[in-house]
C-alpha positions in Angstrom: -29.8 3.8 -2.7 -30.5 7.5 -4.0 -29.2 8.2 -6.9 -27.1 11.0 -5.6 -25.1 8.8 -3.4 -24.6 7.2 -7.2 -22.4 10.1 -8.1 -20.5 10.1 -4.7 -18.8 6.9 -5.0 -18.3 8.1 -8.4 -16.6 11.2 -7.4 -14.8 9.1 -4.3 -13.0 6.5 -6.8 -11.4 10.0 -8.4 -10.1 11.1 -5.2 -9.1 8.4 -3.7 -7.3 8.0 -7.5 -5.9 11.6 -7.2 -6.8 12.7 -10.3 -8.4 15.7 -12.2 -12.0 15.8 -13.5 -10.2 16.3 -17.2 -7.8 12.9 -16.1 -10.2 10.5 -14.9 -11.9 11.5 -18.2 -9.0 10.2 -20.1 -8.4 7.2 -17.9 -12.0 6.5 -18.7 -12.1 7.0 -22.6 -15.0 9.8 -21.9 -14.6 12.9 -24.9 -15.4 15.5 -22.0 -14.7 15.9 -18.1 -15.9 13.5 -15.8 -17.9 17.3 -13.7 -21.4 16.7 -15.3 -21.5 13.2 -13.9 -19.6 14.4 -10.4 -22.8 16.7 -10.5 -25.3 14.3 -11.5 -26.6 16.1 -14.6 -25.3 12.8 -16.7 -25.7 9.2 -15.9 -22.6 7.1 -15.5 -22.1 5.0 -18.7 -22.0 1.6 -19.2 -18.6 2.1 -21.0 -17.5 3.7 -18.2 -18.6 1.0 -15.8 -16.8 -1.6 -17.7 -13.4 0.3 -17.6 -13.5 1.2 -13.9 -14.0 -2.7 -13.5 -11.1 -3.2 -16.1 -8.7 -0.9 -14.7 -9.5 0.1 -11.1 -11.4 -3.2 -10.4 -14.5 -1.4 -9.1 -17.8 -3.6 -8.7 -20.2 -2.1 -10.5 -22.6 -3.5 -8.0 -21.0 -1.5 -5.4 -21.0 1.9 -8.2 -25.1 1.7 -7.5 -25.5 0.6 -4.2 -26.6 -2.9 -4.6 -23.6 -4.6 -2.7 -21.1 -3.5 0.3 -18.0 -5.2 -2.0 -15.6 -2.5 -3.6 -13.6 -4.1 -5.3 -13.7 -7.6 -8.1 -10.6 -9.6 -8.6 -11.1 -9.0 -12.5 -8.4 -11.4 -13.3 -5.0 -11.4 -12.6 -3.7 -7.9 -10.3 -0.5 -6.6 -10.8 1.1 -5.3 -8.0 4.4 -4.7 -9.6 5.6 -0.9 -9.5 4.6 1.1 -12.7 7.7 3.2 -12.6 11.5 2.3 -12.2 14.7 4.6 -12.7 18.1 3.6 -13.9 21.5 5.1 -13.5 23.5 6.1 -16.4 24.7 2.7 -17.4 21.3 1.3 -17.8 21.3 -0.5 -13.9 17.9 0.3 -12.3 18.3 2.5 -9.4 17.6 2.0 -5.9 15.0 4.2 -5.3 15.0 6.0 -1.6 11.2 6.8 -0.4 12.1 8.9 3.3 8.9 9.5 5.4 8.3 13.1 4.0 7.8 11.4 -0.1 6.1 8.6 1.2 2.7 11.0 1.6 2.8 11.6 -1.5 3.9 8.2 -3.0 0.7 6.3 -3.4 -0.4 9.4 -5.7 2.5 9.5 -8.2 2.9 5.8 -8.9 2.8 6.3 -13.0 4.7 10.1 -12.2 8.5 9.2 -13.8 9.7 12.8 -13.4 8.1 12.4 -9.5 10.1 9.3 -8.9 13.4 10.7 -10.7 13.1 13.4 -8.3 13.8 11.6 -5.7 17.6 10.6 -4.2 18.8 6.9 -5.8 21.5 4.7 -5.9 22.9 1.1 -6.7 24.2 -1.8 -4.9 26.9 -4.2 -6.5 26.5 -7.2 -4.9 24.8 -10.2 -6.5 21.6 -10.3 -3.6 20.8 -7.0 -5.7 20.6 -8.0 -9.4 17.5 -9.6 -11.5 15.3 -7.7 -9.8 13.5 -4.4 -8.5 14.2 -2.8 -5.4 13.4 0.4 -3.1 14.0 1.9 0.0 11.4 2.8 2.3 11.9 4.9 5.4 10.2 3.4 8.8 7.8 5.8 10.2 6.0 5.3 13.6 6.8 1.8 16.2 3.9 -0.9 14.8 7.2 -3.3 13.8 8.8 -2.8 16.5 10.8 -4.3 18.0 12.5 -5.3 14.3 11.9 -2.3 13.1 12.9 1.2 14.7 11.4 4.7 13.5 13.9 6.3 11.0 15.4 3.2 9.8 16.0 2.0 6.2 14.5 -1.4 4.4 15.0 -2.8 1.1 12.0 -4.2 -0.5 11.8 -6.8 -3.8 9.1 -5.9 -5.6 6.3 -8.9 -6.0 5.1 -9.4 -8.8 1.5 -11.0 -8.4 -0.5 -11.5 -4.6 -0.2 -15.7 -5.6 3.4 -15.5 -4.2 2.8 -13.8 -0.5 3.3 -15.6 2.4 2.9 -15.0 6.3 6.9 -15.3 7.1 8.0 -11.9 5.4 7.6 -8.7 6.2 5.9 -6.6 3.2 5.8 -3.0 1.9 2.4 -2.4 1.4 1.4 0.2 -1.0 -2.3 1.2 -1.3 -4.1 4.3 -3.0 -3.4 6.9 0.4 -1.0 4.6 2.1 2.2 3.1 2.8 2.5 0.3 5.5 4.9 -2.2 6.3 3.2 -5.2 7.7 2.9 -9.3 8.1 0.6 -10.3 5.8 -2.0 -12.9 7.0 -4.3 -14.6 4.2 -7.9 -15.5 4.5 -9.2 -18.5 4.1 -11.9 -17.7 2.0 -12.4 -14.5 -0.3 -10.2 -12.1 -1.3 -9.8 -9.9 1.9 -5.9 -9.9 3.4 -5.6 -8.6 7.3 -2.0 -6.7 7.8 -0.7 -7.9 11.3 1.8 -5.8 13.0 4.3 -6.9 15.0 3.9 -4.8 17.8 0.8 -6.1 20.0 -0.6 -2.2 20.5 -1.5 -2.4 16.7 -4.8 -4.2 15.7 -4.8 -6.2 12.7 -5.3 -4.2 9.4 -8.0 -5.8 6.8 -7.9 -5.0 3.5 -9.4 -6.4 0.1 -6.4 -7.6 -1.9 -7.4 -5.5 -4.5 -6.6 -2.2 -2.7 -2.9 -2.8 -3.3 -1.3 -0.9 -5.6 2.4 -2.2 -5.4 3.6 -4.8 -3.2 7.3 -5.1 -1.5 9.0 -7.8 0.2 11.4 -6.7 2.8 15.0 -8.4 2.1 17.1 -6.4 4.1 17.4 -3.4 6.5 19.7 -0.3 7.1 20.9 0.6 10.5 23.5 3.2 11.0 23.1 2.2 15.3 24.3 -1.7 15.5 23.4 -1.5 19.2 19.6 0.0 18.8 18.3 -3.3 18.0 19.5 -5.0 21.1 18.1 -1.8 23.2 15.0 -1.7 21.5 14.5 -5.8 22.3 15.5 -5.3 26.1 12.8 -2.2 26.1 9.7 -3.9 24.2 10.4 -7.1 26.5 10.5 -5.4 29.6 7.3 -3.5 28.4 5.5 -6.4 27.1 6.1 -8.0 30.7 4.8 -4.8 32.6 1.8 -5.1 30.5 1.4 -8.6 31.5 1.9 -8.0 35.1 -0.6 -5.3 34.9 -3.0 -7.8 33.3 -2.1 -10.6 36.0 -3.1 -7.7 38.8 -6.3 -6.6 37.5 -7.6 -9.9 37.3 -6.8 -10.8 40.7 -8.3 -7.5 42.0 -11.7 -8.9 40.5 
C-alpha cells in the first residue's frame, strides 16, 4: 500500500470518531495536533498505534495496509453507555433520543451537557429500577410490522456483547449510526449480521467491535392501540401480494 493511503485511514479513524486534529491528539497522548501526520510530513508512532488498538480497537495491520480487518477484539468491549443523567433525587433519568438527536447521537456519546440537553424523565415501577434505560424514537419501516415509524422503545443497556441473543430486539449504536435490529451471531469470528424484520431489508454485517453502545428493547410506547393490528393486516396482505407476484412470474417462465 502507498504510504499516502497510510495517512488516510489515519485521518478516516478521526472522522469517523468526530473529533478535532487538537482532540484525537489528546485521545492519543501526542504533545501536538494529529495535522502533520493527517498530511504525511510525520510518521504515525508506535505509541500511537498501541493506543488506537487500546482504545478504538484499530488493527494496526489494517493502519498500513497489510490486512482487510479493522478492527481486534483487544479484550473485553464495553458497550455500556459512557454518559447517564439523573433527576434531582439522584434516580437516573430516562433519556428520550427523537429521530432529529439521534443524527447526532453516535458523535456525543462522552458529551454530558449534549445528553442533559436533551428531554428526560422517570418511571416508578419496579420493571424500571437497577438498571439503565433510554428511549429511542423509530425512524423508517425495517421492523415493521412490530415497529411503526414515530413510535417510542425502551432499551436496557447491555453491558458486554457475551450476553446478546437472537430473540430480542436491540438498539444498536455504532460511530454514525443508530439502528434497531435482530441480532444474528456468527459462528466463527467476530463479525455480527443485524437482521431486520421486514423482508425488504437485507441483513446488516458488522464487526462486533463497531458497536459503541448496545440496547435491549424491553418495552414500547404507542399513543395508537389500534396501529399495531392495522399495520399486521397491511404487511400481511403485502407480504402475500409479493408472494403471488413471485408464484406468477415463475409460471410465466
Amino acid at each position: 500500500m502507498p504510504i499516502e493511503e497510510e495517512f488516510k485511514r489515519f485521518k478516516q479513524i478521526r472522522e469517523e470518531l468526530n473529533l478535532t486534529q487538537s482532540a484525537f491528539a489528546e485521545e492519543l497522548g501526542v504533545s501536538v495536533t494529529t495535522a502533520d501526520i493527517e498530511r504525511g510530513r510525520t510518521r504515525i508512532p508506535g505509541q500511537v498505534v498501541k493506543e488506537l488498538l487500546k482504545k478504538y480497537h484499530i488493527n494496526p495491520l489494517w493502519l498500513f495496509g497489510e490486512s482487510s480487518q479493522k478492527y481486534l477484539r483487544a479484550g473485553h468491549i464495553s458497550v455500556s453507555p459512557a454518559v447517564v443523567t439523573v433527576d434531582n433525587t439522584g434516580k437516573e433519568n430516562i433519556v428520550l433520543v427523537n429521530a432529529k438527536a439521534a443524527a447526532g447521537y453516535p458523535h456525543n456519546l462522552g458529551d454530558t451537557k449534549w445528553f442533559e440537553s436533551l428531554p428526560a424523565f422517570t418511571i416508578p415501577l419496579p420493571e424500571y429500577r437497577n438498571a439503565t434505560f433510554r428511549g429511542f424514537q423509530v425512524d423508517g419501516d425495517s421492523m415493521l410490522p412490530a415497529l411503526n415509524s414515530g413510535e417510542w422503545i425502551v432499551g436496557k443497556a447491555v453491558d458486554n456483547l457475551e450476553s446478546i441473543n437472537s430473540k430480542p430486539m436491540y438498539v444498536v449504536v455504532t460511530a454514525d449510526s443508530i439502528l434497531v435490529k435482530k441480532i444474528k451471531k456468527e459462528s466463527a469470528g467476530d463479525f455480527i449480521n443485524l437482521i431486520s424484520l421486514n423482508p425488504e431489508y437485507a441483513p446488516i454485517r458488522i464487526d462486533q467491535a463497531e458497536i459503541r453502545e448496545l440496547w435491549q428493547v424491553n418495552s414500547k410506547l404507542t399513543f395508537d392501540p389500534e396501529a399495531d393490528t392495522q399495520q399486521v393486516s397491511l404487511h400481511s396482505l403485502h407480504q402475500e401480494m409479493r408472494e403471488l407476484k413471485e408464484e406468477v412470474r415463475k409460471m410465466a417462465k
